[in-house]
Structures are given as C-alpha cells and as structure tokens.
C-alpha positions in Angstrom: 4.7 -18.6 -10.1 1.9 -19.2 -12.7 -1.4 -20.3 -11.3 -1.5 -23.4 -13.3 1.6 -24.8 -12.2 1.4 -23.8 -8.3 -2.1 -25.6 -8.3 -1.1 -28.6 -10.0 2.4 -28.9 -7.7 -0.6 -28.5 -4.8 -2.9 -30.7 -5.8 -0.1 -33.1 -5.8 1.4 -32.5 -2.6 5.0 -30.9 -4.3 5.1 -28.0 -2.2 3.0 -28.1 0.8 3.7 -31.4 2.4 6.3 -30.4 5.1 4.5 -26.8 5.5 4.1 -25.3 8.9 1.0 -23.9 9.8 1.0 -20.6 12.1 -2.0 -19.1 13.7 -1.9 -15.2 13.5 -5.2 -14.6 15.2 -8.1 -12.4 13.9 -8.2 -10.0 10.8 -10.9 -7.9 10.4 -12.1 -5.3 7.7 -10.4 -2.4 7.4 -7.4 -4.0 9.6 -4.3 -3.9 8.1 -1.6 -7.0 8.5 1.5 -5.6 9.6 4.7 -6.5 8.1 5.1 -10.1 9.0 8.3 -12.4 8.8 7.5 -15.7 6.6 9.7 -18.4 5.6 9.5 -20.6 2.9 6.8 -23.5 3.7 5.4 -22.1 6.6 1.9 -21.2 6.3 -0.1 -18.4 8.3 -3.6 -18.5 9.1 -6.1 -15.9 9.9 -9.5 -16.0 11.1 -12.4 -14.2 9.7 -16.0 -13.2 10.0 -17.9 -12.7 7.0 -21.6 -11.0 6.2 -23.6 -12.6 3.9 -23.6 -10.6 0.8 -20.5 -9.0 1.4 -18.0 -8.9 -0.8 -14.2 -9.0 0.6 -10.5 -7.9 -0.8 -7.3 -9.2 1.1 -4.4 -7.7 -0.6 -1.1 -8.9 0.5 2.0 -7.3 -0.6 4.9 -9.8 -1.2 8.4 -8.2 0.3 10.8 -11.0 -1.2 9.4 -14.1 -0.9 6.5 -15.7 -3.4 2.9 -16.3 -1.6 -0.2 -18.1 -2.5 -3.4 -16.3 -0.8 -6.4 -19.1 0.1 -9.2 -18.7 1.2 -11.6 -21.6 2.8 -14.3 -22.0 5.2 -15.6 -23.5 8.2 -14.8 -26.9 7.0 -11.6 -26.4 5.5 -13.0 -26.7 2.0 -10.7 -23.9 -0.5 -13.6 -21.4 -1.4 -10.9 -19.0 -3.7 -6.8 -19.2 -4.1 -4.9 -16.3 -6.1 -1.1 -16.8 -7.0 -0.2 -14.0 -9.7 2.5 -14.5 -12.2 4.7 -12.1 -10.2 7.5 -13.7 -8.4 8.9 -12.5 -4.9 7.1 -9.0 -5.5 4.0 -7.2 -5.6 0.6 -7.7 -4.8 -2.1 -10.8 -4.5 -5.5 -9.8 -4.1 -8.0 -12.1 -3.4 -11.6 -11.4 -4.2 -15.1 -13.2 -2.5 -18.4 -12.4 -1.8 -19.8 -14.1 1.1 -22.8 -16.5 0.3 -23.3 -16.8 3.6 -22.7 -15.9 6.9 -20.0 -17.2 9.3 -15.9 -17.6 10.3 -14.1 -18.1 7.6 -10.0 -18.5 7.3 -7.9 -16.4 4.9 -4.0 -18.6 4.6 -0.9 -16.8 3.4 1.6 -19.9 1.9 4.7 -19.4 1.1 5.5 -21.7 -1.6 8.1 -24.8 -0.4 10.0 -24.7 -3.2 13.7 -24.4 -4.7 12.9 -21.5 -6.9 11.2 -19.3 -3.9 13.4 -17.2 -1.4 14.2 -19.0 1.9 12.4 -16.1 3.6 10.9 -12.7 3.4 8.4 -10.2 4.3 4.5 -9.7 3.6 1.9 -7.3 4.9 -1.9 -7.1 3.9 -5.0 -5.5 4.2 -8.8 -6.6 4.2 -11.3 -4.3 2.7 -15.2 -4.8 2.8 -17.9 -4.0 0.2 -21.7 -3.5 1.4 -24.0 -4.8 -1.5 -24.6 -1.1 -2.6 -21.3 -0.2 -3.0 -21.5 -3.5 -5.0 -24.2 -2.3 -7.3 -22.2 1.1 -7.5 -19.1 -0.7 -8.7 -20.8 -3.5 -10.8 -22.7 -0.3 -13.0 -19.3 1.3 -13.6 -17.2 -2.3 -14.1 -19.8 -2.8 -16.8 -18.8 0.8 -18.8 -16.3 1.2 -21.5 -15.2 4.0 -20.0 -14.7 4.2 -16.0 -14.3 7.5 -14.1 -15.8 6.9 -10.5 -12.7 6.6 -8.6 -12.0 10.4 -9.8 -15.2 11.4 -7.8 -13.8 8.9 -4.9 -10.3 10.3 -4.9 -10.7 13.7 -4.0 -13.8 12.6 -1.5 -10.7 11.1 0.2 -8.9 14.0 -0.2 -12.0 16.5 1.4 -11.7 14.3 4.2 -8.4 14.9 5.1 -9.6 18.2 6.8 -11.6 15.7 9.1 -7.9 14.0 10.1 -6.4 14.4 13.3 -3.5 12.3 12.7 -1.1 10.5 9.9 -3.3 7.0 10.4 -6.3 8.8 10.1 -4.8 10.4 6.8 -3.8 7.1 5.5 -6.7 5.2 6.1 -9.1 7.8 4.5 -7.6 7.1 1.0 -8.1 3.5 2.3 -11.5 3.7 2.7 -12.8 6.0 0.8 -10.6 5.3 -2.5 -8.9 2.1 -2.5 -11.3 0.3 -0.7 -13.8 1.7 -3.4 -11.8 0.8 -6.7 -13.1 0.0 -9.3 -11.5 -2.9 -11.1 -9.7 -0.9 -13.6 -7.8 0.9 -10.4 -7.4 -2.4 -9.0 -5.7 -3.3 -11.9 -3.9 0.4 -11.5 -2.9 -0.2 -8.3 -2.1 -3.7 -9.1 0.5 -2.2 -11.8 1.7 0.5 -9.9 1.9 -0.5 -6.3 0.2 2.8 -5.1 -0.8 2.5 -1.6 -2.6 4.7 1.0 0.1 5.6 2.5 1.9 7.0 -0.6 -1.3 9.2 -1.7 -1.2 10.7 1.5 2.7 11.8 1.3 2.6 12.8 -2.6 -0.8 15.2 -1.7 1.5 16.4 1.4 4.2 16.9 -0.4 2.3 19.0 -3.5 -0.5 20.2 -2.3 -0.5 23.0 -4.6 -0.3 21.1 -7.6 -3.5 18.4 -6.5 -5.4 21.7 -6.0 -4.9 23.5 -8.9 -5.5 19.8 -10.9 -8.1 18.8 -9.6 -10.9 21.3 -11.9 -8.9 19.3 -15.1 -9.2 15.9 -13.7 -13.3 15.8 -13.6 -13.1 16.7 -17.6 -11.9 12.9 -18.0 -15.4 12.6 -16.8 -16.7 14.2 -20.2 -14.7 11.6 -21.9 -16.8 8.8 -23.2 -17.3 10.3 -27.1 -13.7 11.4 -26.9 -12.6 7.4 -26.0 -15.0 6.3 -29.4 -13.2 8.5 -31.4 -10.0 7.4 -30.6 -10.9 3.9 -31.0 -13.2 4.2 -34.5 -9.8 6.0 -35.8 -7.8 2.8 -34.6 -10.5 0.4 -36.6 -9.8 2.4 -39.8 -6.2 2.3 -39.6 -5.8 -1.3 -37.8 -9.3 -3.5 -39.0 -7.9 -6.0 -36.4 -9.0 -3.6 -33.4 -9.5 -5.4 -30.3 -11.5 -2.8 -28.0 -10.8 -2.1 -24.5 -11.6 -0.4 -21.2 -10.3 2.7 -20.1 -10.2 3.8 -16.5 -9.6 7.1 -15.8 -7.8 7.4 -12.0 -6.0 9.4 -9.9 -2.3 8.4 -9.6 0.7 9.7 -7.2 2.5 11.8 -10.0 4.6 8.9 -11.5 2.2 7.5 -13.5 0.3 9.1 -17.0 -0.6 6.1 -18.4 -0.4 1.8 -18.8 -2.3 -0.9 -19.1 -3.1 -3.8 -17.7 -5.1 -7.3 -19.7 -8.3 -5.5 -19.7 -7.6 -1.7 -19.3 -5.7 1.3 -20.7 -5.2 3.0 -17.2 -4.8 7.0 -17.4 -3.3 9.0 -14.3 -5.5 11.7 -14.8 -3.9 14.1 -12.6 -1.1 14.1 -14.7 -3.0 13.5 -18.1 -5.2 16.5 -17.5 -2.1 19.0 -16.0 -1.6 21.8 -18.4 1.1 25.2 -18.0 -2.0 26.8 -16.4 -1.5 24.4 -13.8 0.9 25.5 -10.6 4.0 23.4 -10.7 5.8 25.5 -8.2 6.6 22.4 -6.4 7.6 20.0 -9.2 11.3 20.6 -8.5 12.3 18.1 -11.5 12.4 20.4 -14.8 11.7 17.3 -17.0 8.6 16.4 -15.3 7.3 20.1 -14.7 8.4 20.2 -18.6 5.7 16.7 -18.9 3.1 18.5 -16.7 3.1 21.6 -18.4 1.4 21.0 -21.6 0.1 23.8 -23.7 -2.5 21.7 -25.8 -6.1 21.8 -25.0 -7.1 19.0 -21.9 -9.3 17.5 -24.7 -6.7 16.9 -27.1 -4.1 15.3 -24.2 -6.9 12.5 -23.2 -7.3 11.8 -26.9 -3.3 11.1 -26.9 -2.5 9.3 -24.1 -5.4 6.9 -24.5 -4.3 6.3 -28.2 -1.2 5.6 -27.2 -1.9 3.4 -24.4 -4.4 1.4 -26.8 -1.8 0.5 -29.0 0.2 -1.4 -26.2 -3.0 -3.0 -25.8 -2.5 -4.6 -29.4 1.3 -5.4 -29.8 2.8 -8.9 -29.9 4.7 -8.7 -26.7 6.4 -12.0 -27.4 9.8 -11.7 -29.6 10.1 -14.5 -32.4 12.5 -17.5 -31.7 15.5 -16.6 -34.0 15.1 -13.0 -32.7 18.3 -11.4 -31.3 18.0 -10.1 -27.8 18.0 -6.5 -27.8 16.1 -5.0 -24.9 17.0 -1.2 -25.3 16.0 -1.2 -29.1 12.9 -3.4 -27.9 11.7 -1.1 -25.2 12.6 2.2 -27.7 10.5 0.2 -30.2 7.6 -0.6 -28.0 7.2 3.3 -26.9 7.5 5.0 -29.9 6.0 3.2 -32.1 2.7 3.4 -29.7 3.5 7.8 -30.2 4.1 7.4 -34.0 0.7 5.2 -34.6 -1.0 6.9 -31.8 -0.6 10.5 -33.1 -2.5 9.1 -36.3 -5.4 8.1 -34.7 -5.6 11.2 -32.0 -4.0 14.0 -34.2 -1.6 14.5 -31.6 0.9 12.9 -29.0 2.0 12.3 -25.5 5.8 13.0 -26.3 5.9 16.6 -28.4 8.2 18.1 -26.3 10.7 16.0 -26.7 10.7 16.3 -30.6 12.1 19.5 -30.8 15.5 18.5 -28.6 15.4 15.3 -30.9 15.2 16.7 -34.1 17.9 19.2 -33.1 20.2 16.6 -32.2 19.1 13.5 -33.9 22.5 12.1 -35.2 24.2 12.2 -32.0 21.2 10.8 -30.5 21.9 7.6 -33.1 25.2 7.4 -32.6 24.3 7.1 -28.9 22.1 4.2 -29.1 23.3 2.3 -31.9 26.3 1.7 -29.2 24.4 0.5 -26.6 20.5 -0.5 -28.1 21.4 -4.3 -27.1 21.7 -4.0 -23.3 19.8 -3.4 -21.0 20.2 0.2 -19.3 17.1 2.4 -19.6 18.4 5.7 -17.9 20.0 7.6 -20.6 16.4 6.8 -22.6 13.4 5.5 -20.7 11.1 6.1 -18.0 14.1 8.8 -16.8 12.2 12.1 -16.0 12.6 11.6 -12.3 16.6 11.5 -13.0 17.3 13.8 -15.7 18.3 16.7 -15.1 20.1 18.6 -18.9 18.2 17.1 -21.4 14.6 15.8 -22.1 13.0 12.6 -20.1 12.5 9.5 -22.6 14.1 10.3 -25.6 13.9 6.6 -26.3 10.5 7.2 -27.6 11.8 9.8 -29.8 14.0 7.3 -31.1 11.5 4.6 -31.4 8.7 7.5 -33.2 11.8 7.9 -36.0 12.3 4.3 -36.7 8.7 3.7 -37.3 8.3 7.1 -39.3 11.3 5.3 -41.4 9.6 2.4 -42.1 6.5 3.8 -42.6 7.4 6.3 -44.8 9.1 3.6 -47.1 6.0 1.5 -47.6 3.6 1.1 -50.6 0.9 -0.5 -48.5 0.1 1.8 -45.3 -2.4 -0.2 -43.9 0.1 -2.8 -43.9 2.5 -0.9 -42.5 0.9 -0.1 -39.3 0.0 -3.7 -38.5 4.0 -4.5 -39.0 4.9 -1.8 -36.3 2.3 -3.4 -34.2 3.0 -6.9 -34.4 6.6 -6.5 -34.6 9.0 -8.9 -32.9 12.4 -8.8 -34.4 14.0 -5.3 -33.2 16.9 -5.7 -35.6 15.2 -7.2 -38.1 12.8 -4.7 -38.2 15.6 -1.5 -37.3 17.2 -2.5 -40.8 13.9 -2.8 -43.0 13.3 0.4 -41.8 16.0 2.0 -43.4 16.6 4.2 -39.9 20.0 3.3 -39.5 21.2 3.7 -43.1 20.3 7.4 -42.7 23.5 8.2 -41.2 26.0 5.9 -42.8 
C-alpha cells in the first residue's frame, strides 16, 4: 500500500482500531526475527535499546501479508514509520539514528484491511551502525559513483575461513556486507531480495567462479571517468539527461544490472566476468554464454551502465487510449535501452544474442507477433536460467530491431531517440516503426 494512503487511513483510525497488540520481547542488533505468524490487524511489538548516535536498520521481509514498520519511543510518540509500495511481498526497511540514548519499541502492523491477506508470514533483522561506519557510508552515499560494498563483499567472503559453522557463514555477509551497505545496495538488495543466507549458498555452490572473478570485480573500482563518459554521450544524444548514481555491488549470479529511483545498480561479478573467467560450474549454457564475454572489462562497464541509464529515463507509465500489450511492452523497454545504449557506450550488453537473431529473424517475428499482447515472458525475457537450445532474452533482440526500424526511418535523430525513450504506446509505436511491415 502507498505511504500516503496507509498514513492518512491511520491517522484516521481506518485500519488500526480493532488491532491486537502482541509483545514479542527483546530484539537486539545483529538478532534476527525468526519467521513469525501475523494476522491481519494484529500488531507485534519489540523492545529496543538504542546508543546515542547510532544509527539502526530493521528490515522485515513480508511472506504474504502487507506490514507497516513503526518505530516510537519511550513515550509512545511515532519517531519513523516505512510502508513501501509493495504489497504482500518484499522488504520494509526502516532507517534511524538514535538522538539519544534509551529503550525504544520497533511495531510490525499488519494492515486491518479488506485488500490485505487474512494472514501470513514476516521475519526481520536489526543491524547497527557505529558513527564511523556512518562517516564511511555518508562519504561514499555522497559519490556519483559508489564501489565500497565491492571492498566489503569479499572481506565477507575472507572471513569465511574464520567460520566454524553455517550461522557463522551467514552472518559474516550479515555483518560485514549487508549490515555495511551502502544505500545504493540497499536499494540492490531492496530490488533483488539478496540475503545472507543466499550469498553464502551461491559462493558454496561456485566457488570457482567468485575466485577467479573477483581480480575483475575491483576494476569497477577504476570506474568513475568511465561512468562520465557514458553519461556526457547520453547529454549529446538526449539534452534532457537526468544524471544518476551508480553503485557497483556484488550480486548472487542472477543479477547484471537494474535500477532503482536513485541508482543504476551493476552486479559486478557478473558485469566484469569475461571467457578468461572459469565457468566450470555454470552448468546453464545460456548464462555461461552471458558470463563469458570476450570484450575488454572496460568496454562491458561502459554497456551495462548505458543501458541501465536509459531505464532511468523512460516514461514507465503507458498513455490512456494505449492498448495493453505487456510482451511488446517489456520487448520494447529492453531493447530499446541496448539499441540507444550501444550509441552512447559503442557497444552492448546483448551481442551474443544478435548473431542467433539475425540468423533467424523472421521466424523470430512470426513468433511474437502471435503472442506480443500476453503476458508470458519465458520464450523472450529474463529466461537464461530456463533455456536450454537457443539464446536467453531474445526479446531484447526483438525490442533492439524495432527501435533500429524506427530510427533508421527518421529525418530528425535527435528526435528519434527521445521517441524510443518516452514511448508509451507499444502498438502505436511497433507500426510507426515500420518493423512489422518488413515481413508482409
């Protein structure tokens, strides 16, 4: 539920009125909250003690049921509240820095209302920042760039060798990288749902790979006049530029690249993999096919933040009289991000799938002009997991061709490139750009 709403309904009793409130006792920092039953209205209370200075996270992962996260003090007065646009799952994270000392009360609500699940699940987990891990994280919030949370990743993973057991495991990536985000990994994590946990199975599981990575991922620290070129090439081609962040992290091996409000968010592990790199564990051929790029690790930064700055840009909002067609959407919203970013990096994310494409691009059409206006993804998008006898994401193949079509067809080029990125008419757009007639 949007903030706005849930306070207002609060502020006027709407949801809260016949709520039951639970005490669950004590949390304390770097405690997790195990997975806890909630129903809808109840509310569960913990107890907290609080140094003055200190800043604290309680992240609480919602498991079917939509929660607001509060946070008040000795008096009962609401100090913070987070409710994220986000339904029944994924995270809340609630942010404060203690002004002063004392016992403080973090409460979990689940919303008392006809649109929320009669009950689910939650667990959380309270991390603590000392005032000069505060500084350390302010200096790098404040860069256009980020790339500390590389340097705190694989200090998490050194300290592995220190671990006697699986909950020692998982808690050093815990402490010593999540605990440590900056914002544009909270914003990562926030997107992607990594967890301790996870880290410590995908480095179990390809040990090999995070090894022979790892030299690669600390040249994304080099990146800074690398980012300013991609983004002074944007301003030429698109004068309506509106710069961002990047963050540079490391990911779990699902994730190259997104963004979030603020941040174009690069998993750098994959990012930076090249064929050099041993994939003799990557037993899916489309994403050892992904990992093993044979450009320079220069050239690959340059085109997945390119890329990931044009989503940045887009209207993600489809016009009123616009016909609903979330395949062509989706295919649209990829590749025109490869066809605009390889003019402003020289290059792109997708090149290996352009030579399958181009081999076999009428069938490909006749494919998905069948099927562009429902909404199945696995025969085109985010598929490289699943795939097994062709290329992953030939969607944004299709989506790099239509915009090609249309750009190749205008007088005005300038033009032309703010059209693909403030298009909101899929079929509108699929038939100015001449794709389709192609293969009449």
């Amino acid at each position: 539920m949007k903030r706005s709403v849930c306070l207002l309904l609060l502020l006027c009793g709407g949801y809260l009125a016949k709520a039951a409130d639970i005490d669950k006792g004590v949390v304390r920092p770097r405690q997790a909250v195990a997975p806890t039953e909630l129903q809808r209205g109840e509310t569960h209370n913990y107890s907290v003690t609080f140094k003055k200075g200190h800043r604290y996270i309680f992240s609480v992962m919602q498991n079917g049921i939509d929660v607001v996260v509060r946070l008040q003090d000795a008096d009962g007065n609401i100090l913070a509240e987070k409710d994220s646009p986000n339904g029944i799952r994924g995270f809340e994270k609630l942010s404060y820095t203690a002004k002063s000392a004392g016992t403080y009360r973090y409460q979990v609500l689940a919303l008392d209302d006809s649109t929320n699940t009669r009950a689910g699940k939650y667990d959380g987990y309270l991390a603590e920042q000392d005032e000069q891990l505060q500084l350390k994280l302010n200096r790098e919030n404040r860069k256009t760039v980020q790339t500390l949370d590389i340097d705190h990743f694989w200090e998490a993973f050194d300290n592995l060798k220190n671990c006697r057991t699986l909950s020692d495991s998982v808690m050093s990536f815990q402490t010593m990288y999540i605990d440590r985000a900056t914002e544009g990994l909270e914003d990562f994590i926030a997107a992607r749902g990594f967890s301790a946990s996870e880290y410590v199975q995908v480095v179990r599981t390809f040990p090999r790979f995070y090894q022979s990575v790892r030299a690669n991922t600390l040249e994304a620290r080099k990146a800074g006049p690398l980012i300013e070129e991609v983004f002074r090439n944007f301003r030429k081609l698109y004068p309506a530029f509106r710069p961002v962040k990047v963050n540079f992290a490391i990911g779990a091996l699902r994730t190259a690249g997104t963004v979030s409000d603020r941040y174009v968010l690069i998993g750098t592990e994959m990012t930076t993999s090249t064929d050099k790199t041993d994939l003799s564990e990557i037993k899916s051929p489309a994403l050892a096919t992904i990992l093993a790029n044979k450009g320079e690790i220069v050239q690959s930064l340059k085109n997945i933040v390119a890329h990931e700055s044009v989503h940045t840009q887009q209207v993600t909002e489809l016009a009123e009289d616009a016909e609903r067609c979330q395949l062509l959407y989706a295919i649209m919203m990829e590749g025109f991000c490869d066809f605009i970013g390889e003019k402003i990096a020289g290059g792109q994310i997708n090149q290996a799938v352009h030579q399958y494409g181009d081999q076999h691009e009428k069938e490909l059409w006749v494919q998905l002009s069948s099927n562009m206006c429902n909404g199945r993804f696995d025969d085109w998008m985010y598929n490289f997991m699943r795939v097994k006898d062709k290329p992953a994401d030939l969607g944004y193949y299709m989506g790099y061709k239509i915009a090609e079509s249309y750009y190749l067809r205008a007088e005005d080029k300038k033009k032309a490139i703010a059209d693909l990125i403030t298009m909101n008419d899929p079929k509108q757009f699929l038939e100015k750009s001449g794709y389709a007639a192609k293969f009449r």
